[in-house]
N, C-alpha and C positions, 0 to 999 in steps of 0.2 A: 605136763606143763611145769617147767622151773619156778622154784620162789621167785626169780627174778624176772621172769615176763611176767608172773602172775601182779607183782609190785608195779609194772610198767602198766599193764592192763587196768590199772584202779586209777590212774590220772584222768583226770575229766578236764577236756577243756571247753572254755567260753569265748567267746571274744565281743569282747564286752569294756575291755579299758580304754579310756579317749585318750589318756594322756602318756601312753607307750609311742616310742617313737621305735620305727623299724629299724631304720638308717641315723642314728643320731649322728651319727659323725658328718655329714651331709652340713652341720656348722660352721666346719673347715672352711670346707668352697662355698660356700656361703657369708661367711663372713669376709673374704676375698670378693666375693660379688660386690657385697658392701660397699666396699674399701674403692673399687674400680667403678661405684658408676654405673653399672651394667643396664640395668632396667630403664632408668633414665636415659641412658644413654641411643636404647634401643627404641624408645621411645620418640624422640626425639629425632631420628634417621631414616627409622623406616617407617614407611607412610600409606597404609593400606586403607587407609580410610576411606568408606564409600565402596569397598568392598566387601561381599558377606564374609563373616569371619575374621575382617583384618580391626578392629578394635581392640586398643589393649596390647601391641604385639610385645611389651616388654615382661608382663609374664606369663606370656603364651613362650618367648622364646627360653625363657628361665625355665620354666616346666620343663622343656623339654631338654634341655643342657643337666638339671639338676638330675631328671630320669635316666639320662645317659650314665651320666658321673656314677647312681647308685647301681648301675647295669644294665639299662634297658637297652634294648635291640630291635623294641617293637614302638608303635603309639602306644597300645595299650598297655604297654608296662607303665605307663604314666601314671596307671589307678594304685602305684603301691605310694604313691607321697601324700593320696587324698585319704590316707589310715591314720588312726589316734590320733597325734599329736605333732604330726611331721611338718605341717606345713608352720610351726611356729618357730624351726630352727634355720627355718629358709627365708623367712623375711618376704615373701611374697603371697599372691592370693595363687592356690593350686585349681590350673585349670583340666577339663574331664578331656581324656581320649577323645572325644567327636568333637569336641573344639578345635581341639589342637589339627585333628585333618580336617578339618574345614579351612584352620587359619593358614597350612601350609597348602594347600591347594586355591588359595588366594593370591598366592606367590607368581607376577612374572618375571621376564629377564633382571629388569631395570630393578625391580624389589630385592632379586637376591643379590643384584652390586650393591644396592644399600644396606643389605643386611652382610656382606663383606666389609664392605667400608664402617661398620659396626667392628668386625673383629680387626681392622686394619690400626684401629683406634685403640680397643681396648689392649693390643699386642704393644702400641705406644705407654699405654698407661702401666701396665706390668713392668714392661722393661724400664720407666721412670720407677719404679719400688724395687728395680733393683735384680729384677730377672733376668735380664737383658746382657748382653756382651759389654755393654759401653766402648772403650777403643781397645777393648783387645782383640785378636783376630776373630774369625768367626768364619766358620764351614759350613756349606749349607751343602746337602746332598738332594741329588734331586731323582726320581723315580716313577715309575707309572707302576699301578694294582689292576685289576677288576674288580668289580663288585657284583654281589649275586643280586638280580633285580628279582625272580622267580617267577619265570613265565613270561612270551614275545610279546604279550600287549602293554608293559610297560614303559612308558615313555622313554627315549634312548636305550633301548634294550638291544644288546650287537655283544658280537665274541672278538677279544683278540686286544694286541694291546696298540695304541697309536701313540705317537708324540708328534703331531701335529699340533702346531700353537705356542711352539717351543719357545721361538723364540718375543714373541710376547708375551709369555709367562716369565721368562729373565727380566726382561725391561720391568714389567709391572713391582715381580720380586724384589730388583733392587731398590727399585727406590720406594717399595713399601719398609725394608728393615733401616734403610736409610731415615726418613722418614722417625720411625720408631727408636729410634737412638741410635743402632749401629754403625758409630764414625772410626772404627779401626778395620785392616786389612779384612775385604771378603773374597772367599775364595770356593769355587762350584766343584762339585765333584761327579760325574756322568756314568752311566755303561755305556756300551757302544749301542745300544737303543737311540742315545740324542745324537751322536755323531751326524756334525752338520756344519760346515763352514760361515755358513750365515750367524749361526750359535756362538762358535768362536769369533767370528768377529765383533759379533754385540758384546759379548764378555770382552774382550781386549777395547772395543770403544768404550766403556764402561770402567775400565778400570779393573776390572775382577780376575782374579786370577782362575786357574782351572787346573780338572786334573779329568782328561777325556778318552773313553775306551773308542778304540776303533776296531773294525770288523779284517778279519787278514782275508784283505780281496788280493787283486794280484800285483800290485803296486806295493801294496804292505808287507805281502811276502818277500818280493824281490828285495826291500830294502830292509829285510830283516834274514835273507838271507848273505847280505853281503858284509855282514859285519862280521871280524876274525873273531876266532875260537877264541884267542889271546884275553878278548875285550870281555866277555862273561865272568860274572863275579859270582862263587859260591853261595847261597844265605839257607837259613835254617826251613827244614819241613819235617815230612814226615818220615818214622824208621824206614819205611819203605817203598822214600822216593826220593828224587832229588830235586833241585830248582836251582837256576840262575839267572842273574839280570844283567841286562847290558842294557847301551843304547846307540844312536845313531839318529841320522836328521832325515826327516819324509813332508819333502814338500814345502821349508824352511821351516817349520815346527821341529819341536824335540820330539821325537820318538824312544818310549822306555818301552822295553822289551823284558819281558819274563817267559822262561820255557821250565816247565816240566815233565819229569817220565818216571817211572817205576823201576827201581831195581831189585835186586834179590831172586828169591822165588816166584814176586808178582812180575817178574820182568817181559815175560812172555805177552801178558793181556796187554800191557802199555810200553814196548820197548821205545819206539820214537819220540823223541822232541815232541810234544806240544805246544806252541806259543800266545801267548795274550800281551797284548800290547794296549797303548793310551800314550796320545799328545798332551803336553803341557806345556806350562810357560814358567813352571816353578823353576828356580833353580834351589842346587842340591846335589849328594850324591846318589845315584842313580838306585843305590838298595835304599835310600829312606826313603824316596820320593816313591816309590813303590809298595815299602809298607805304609806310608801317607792314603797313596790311593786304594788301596785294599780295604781299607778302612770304612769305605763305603758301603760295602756290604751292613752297616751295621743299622742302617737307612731301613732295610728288612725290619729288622726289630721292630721301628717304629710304626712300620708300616702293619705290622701285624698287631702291635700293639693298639693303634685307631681300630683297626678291625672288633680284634677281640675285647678290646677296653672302653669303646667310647662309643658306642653306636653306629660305627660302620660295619657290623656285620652282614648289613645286605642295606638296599636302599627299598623304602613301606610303597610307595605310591605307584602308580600309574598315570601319575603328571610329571612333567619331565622336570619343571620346574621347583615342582613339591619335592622334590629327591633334590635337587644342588640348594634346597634351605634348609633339608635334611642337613646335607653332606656339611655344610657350614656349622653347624649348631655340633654337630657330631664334632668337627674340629675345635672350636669353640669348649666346648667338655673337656676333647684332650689335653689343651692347652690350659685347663685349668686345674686338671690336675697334676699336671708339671709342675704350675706354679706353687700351688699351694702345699710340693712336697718341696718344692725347692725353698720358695720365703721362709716355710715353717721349720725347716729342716726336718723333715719326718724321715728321708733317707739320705745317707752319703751322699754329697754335691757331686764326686765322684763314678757315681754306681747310675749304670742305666734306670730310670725311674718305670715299673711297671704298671700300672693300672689294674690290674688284678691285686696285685700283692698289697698296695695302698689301700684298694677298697675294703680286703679282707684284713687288715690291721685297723684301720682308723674310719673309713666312709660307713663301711657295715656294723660297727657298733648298735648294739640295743640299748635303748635309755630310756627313763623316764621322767617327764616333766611335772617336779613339783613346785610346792612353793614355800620356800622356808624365808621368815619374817620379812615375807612382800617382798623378796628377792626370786626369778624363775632360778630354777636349778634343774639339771639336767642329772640326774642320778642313774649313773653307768654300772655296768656289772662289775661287784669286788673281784683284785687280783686278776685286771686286764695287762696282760703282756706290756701291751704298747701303751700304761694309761699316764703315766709320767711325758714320755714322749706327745701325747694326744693335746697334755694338757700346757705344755711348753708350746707348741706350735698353737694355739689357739692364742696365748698371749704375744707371741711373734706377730699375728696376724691380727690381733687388733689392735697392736701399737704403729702398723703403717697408717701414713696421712691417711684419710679419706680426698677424693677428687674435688678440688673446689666447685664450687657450682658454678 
């Protein structure tokens, strides 16, 4: 045995202090709860009363938003906020795992529109602090996931992806970001998954622009193969391959066209043209409007990001209902740590905001809560990386209004 296990081996521990907080940084989005209303607000909307379990939902719904934000995936990760001193940086009373699935299996249809019409609201309230687009344009990409349910007895439990509902989820969408402050240019961006005419036209009676993949059936072929060689424009790929775009009309819509193939040595595995194409209403030249659309892949990110970041890595119940009051609160998380990297400025306005990488800089902080001359203080590890940064955005975030009553 080394000195140095030998030294590791003589640490004894207890646990035994109340006033260690796991998660101190959990302040952050907490002091943005504050600021928004939240509890109150949830309070006030959704209405389970008279149901076992539905008392209280505003922090039953806090609970579990707060235990997402620090990492949970499960109910049961709920019991790390009910340790030392955590529940005093959250401003709420922390409620136990069998609460919380009893309060979400309280939940039916009409309760989880009220507990959306909760984030419909609080999405208004952030973008009034400043989160929001106000009238500059604004892109919304739109996407279908799966989620692991674990096992066929769970309510909505099925394989495969649907977009069915599409186009009332547009209607709804717009005039919820509407609604929420956004009065400049919006504009949707699809794969050929939503391609659907009924879609485009609610977007074009709407006002909204698009940028929409189509599938190359044989109509799309034909009109993608009649356009001249002449009309294909070089643009940048890979050392070995090539790409260009063109376009032409299918159907009175703009049809952009992009084909790819492999040259070189890899020429053999992929010598043919392959093409992808998407209708739109943008105008433009036909390579930017292409790298515009391409762009939506980045929708993935975020999509994986709700997964692995906020509590959508599988849905807990076997009530169908209990899983879309999940799924909300899980959004609800995400969306609050957007905001509170964005207000705060903890990363580049510029830089995709991850959720892991947030939690492990500023949410995951160890602290401990003393008391120096009748002031709380929250005493963090010396020569923390991010503690300059940690402590900038806590003043950012408590210099916004709070919500009038």
């Amino acid at each position: 045995m080394t000195p140095v296990s030998r030294g590791i081996d003589r640490i004894g521990v207890t646990f035994d202090e109340p006033n260690l907080v796991a998660n101190a940084g959990l302040l952050l989005v907490a002091t943005l709860v504050v600021r928004l209303g939240l509890e109150r607000l949830v309070n006030a909307t959704v209405h389970l009363s008279g149901r076992i379990g539905g008392a209280s939902p505003g922090r039953k719904v806090l609970t579990l938003v707060h235990a997402m934000v620090a990492g949970a995936s499960h109910i049961d990760h709920a019991d790390v906020l009910r340790s030392g001193a955590t529940s005093a940086v959250l401003g709420h009373r922390v409620m136990a795992p069998s609460t919380l699935g009893t309060f979400l299996r309280a939940f039916t249809f009409g309760h989880v529109r009220q507990l959306d019409a909760v984030l419909a609201e609080v999405l208004r309230r952030a973008w009034a602090l400043g989160a929001g687009p106000g009238a500059s344009q604004m892109v919304i990409d739109l996407d279908s996931t799966i989620c692991e349910v674990c096992g066929k007895a769970k309510g909505g439990a099925g394989f495969g992806y649907t977009q069915r509902g599409t186009v009332r989820f547009v209607e709804e969408l717009v005039a919820r970001v509407r609604r929420a402050g956004a009065s400049g240019e919006l504009i949707m961006r699809f794969d050929s998954g939503f391609w659907s005419n009924r879609t485009i036209a609610t977007l074009e009676r709407l006002g909204v622009g698009y940028t929409m993949g189509v599938r190359m059936i044989t109509s799309v072929t034909s009109a993608v193969s009649a356009i001249d060689e002449s009309a294909w424009t070089p643009i940048e790929y890979t050392c070995d391959g090539e790409a260009e775009v063109a376009e032409c009309i299918y159907k009175g819509r703009r049809l952009i066209v992009r084909r790819t193939r492999l040259i070189g040595r890899q020429a053999t595995l992929w010598p043919q043209w392959r093409h992808f194409a998407f209708v739109t209403d943008l105008e433009g030249h036909p390579v930017d409007v292409d790298a515009f659309h391409r762009e939506h892949a980045r929708v993935e990110l975020a999509i994986r990001d709700l997964k692995e970041g906020a509590g959508l890595e599988h849905v807990p119940s076997g009530h169908f209902f209990a899983n879309a009051a999940w799924l909300v609160c899980a959004v609800l998380a995400h969306d609050l740590i957007r905001w509170t990297a964005m207000l705060g400025k903890l990363t580049p306005a510029e830089h995709f905001t991850v959720a892991r990488t947030v939690r492990t800089r500023f949410f995951s902080v160890p602290g401990r809560l003393v008391s120096r001359s009748g002031m709380p203080t929250l005493r963090a590890p010396l020569e923390w990386p991010w503690a300059e940064t940690f402590v900038r955005a806590l003043t950012l975030l408590r210099s916004l209004p709070p919500v009038p009553l």
